[in-house]
N, C-alpha and C positions, 0 to 999 in steps of 0.2 A: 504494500500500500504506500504512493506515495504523499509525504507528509505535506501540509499545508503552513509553514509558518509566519507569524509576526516576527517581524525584524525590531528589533531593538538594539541601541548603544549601550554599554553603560562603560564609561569614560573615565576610570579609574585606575591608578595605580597606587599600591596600598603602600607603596616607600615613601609619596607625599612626593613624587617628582614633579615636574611643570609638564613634562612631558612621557616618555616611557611606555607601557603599555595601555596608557591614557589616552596615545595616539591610535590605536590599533581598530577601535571601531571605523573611523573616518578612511584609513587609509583601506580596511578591509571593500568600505564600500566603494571604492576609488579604482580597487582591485577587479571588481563584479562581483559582490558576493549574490548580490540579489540575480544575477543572470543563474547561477550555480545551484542556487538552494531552491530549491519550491516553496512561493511562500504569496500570502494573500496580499503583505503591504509590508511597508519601510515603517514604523510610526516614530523615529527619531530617536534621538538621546535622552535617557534619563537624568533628569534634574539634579544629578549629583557630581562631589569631585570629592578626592581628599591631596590635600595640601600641608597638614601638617604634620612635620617628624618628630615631635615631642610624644613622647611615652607614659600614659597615663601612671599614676605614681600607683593606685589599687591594681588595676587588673594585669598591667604591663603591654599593654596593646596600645602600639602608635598610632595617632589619629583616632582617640576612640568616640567621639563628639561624630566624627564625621563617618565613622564607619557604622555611629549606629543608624543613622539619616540616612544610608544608602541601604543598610538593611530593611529599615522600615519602608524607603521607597519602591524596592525592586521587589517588596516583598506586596505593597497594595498594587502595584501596576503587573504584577505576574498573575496573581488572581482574576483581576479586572479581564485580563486577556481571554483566558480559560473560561473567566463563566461568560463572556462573548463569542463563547465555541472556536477560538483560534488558541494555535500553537505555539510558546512563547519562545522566539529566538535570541539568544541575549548574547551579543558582539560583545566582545571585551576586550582590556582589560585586563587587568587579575581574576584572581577567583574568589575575591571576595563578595562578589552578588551572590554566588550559589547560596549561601547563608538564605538572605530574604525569599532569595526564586523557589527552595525548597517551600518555606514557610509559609508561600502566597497558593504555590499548587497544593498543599495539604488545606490552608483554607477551604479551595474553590473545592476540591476533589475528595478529600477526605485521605485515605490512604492512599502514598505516592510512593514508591521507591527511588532509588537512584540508584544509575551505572557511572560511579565515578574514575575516567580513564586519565590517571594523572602521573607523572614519571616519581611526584612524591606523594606520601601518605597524609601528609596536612594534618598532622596530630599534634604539632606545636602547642602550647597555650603563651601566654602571656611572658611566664615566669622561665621557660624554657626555651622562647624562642629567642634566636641571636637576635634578631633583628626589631623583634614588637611588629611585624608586617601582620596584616589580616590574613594577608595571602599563606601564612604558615599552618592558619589552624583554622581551615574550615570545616574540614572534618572531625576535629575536636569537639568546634561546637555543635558541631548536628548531633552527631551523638553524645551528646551535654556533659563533652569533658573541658569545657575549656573556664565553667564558672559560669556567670551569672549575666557580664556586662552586656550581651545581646538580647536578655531571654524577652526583655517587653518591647522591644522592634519586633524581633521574631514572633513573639506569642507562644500560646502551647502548641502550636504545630510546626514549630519548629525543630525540634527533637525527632530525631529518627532513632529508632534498633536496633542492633547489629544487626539481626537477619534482613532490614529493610535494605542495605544494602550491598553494592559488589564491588570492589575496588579492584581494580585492573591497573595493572602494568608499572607500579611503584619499584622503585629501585633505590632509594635515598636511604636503606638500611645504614649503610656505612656512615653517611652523615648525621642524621636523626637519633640514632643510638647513642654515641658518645655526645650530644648535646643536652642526652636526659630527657629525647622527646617520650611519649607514649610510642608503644611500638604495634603495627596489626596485631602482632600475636599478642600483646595484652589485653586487644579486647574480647579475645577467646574464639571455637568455633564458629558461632552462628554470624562471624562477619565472613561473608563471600570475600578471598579474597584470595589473585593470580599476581606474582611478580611476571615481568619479559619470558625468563625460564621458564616457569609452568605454562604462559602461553602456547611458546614455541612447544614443547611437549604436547601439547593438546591439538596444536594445530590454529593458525589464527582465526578462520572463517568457525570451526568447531566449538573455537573458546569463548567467541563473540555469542554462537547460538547455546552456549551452556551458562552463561551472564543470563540471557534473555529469559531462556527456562527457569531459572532458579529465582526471576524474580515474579514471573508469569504465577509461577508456584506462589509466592510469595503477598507480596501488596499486590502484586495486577500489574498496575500502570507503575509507569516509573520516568526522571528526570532524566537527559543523555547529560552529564558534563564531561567535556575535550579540551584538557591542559596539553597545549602542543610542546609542552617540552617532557611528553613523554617519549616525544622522539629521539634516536642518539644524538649526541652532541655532532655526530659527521654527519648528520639527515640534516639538523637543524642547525650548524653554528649560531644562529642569532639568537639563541636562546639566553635567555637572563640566569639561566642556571644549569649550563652545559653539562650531561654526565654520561658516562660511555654505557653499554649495553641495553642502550632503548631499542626503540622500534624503528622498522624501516618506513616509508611512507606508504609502499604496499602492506605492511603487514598490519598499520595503523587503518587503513580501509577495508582489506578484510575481516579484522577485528572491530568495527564498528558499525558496518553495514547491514548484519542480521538487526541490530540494534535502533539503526535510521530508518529501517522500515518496519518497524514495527508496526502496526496498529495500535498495541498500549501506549507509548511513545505520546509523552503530552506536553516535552517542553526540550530546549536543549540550551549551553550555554558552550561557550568557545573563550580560550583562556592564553592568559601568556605568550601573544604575538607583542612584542616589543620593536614597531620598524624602527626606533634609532638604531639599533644594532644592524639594522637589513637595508642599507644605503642604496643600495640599485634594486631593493624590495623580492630578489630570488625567492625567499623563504615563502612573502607571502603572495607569488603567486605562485609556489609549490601548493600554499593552503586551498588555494581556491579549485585547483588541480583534485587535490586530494580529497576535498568536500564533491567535487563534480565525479569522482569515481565513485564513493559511496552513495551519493542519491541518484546515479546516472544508473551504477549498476556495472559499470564497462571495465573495470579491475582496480585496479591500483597504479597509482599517481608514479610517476616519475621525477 
């Protein structure tokens, strides 16, 4: 089934840059995303930014004033979409929307899942993360480890599961562990969850439809989020957090295309394209390449 979605901006980068992955919605659209994607309409940019690198002194999350505003916003305009019977596509950016965009589709829908395909695990909090970025611990706080400071942006549907979720293709073991992050395997079996190796062992197109099944089983419907720096650091050089044994670009669409076509399939968000890094923009029209293989159906991106 091919998906219908709203295009949305949301025009953030959670290090408080001026520019960064804050540019990545605009220039995506600059690229064609809207030629690539199936989708009923553009509706613009979400009314958000964050700008400031100061470190909340309670929770330890940078910019936390403005990261709650963009929770709360991505969170009532994700809903808004859904119960308008359209598909929420959220340009980004970090991956600090997925917080709200979970939170807005559990609104509208009730039980939502999520296939989150990111090269790290996002289990930072506050207190553990180098940086205070939002982008460290999104999956912290979905799964309500990261504390308190989002919970009334988000609301009580904010929190997801374990079993609600799948996490695909994390490799940030070696980094996240000696930082004192939370690790997948702390939060026990019922988190769904494949590094790069267990993919490839599975097979990429098998791994994608055994994601789907387990969530099918599971909530039903569920969110797509695509952190492109799940791809290797030689697929992607432009990535803001280059690391060797990711994905190749074919194996990033075969692995996400049983997924894009879902029918459960109620919202999707796209993460950590950064053109400062991508000066002649190779990377992001490898993106728009490897988007057009997964909803075209015609293989994998070059």
């Amino acid at each position: 089934m091919v998906q219908n979605f709203s295009i949305m901006g949301a025009p953030v980068d959670s290090e408080g840059t001026p520019a960064g992955t804050s540019r990545g919605p605009s220039v995506m659209r600059q690229l064609g995303i809207s030629n690539v994607v199936p989708h009923v309409a553009d509706i613009g940019d979400l009314p958000v930014s964050i700008k400031s690198t100061e470190r909340d002194p309670v929770s330890g999350m940078k910019a936390a004033s403005e990261v709650i505003d963009l929770t709360a916003k991505t969170r009532s305009a994700v809903a808004g979409e859904i119960r308008s019977g359209r598909k929420p596509l959220i340009v980004g950016g970090c991956c600090a929307p997925i917080i709200g965009a979970m939170a807005g589709a559990r609104d509208a829908l009730g039980d939502v899942g999520l296939a989150y395909v990111d090269g790290h695990a996002d289990l930072y909090d506050g207190k553990t993360s180098p940086s205070g970025d939002c982008a460290d611990m999104p999956m912290a706080f979905l799964l309500g480890r990261a504390g308190d400071l989002l919970r009334e942006a988000a609301g009580p549907n904010g929190i997801l599961a374990p079993e609600e979720v799948a996490l695909l293709g994390y490799r940030d073991d070696y980094i996240a562990g000696p930082e004192g992050s939370l690790m997948p395997e702390d939060i026990g079996d019922s988190l769904y969850r494949r590094n790069p190796d267990a993919l490839r062992r599975d097979g990429m197109a098998s791994a994608g439809l055994s994601a789907l099944s387990y969530l099918r089983a599971g909530p039903g419907r569920f969110w797509l989020h695509l952190d492109w720096d799940v791809l290797d650091e030689d697929e992607f050089p432009s990535s803001d957090y280059p690391m060797p044994n990711g994905l190749t670009w074919s194996e990033l669409a075969e692995l996400v295309r049983p997924l894009g076509w879902s029918p459960e399939l109620i919202g999707m968000s796209l993460a950590c394209y950064n053109p400062d890094n991508d000066t002649d923009l190779t990377d992001g029209r490898k993106i728009i390449r490897c988007l057009d293989a997964i909803f075209s159906g015609d293989g994998g991106a070059q």
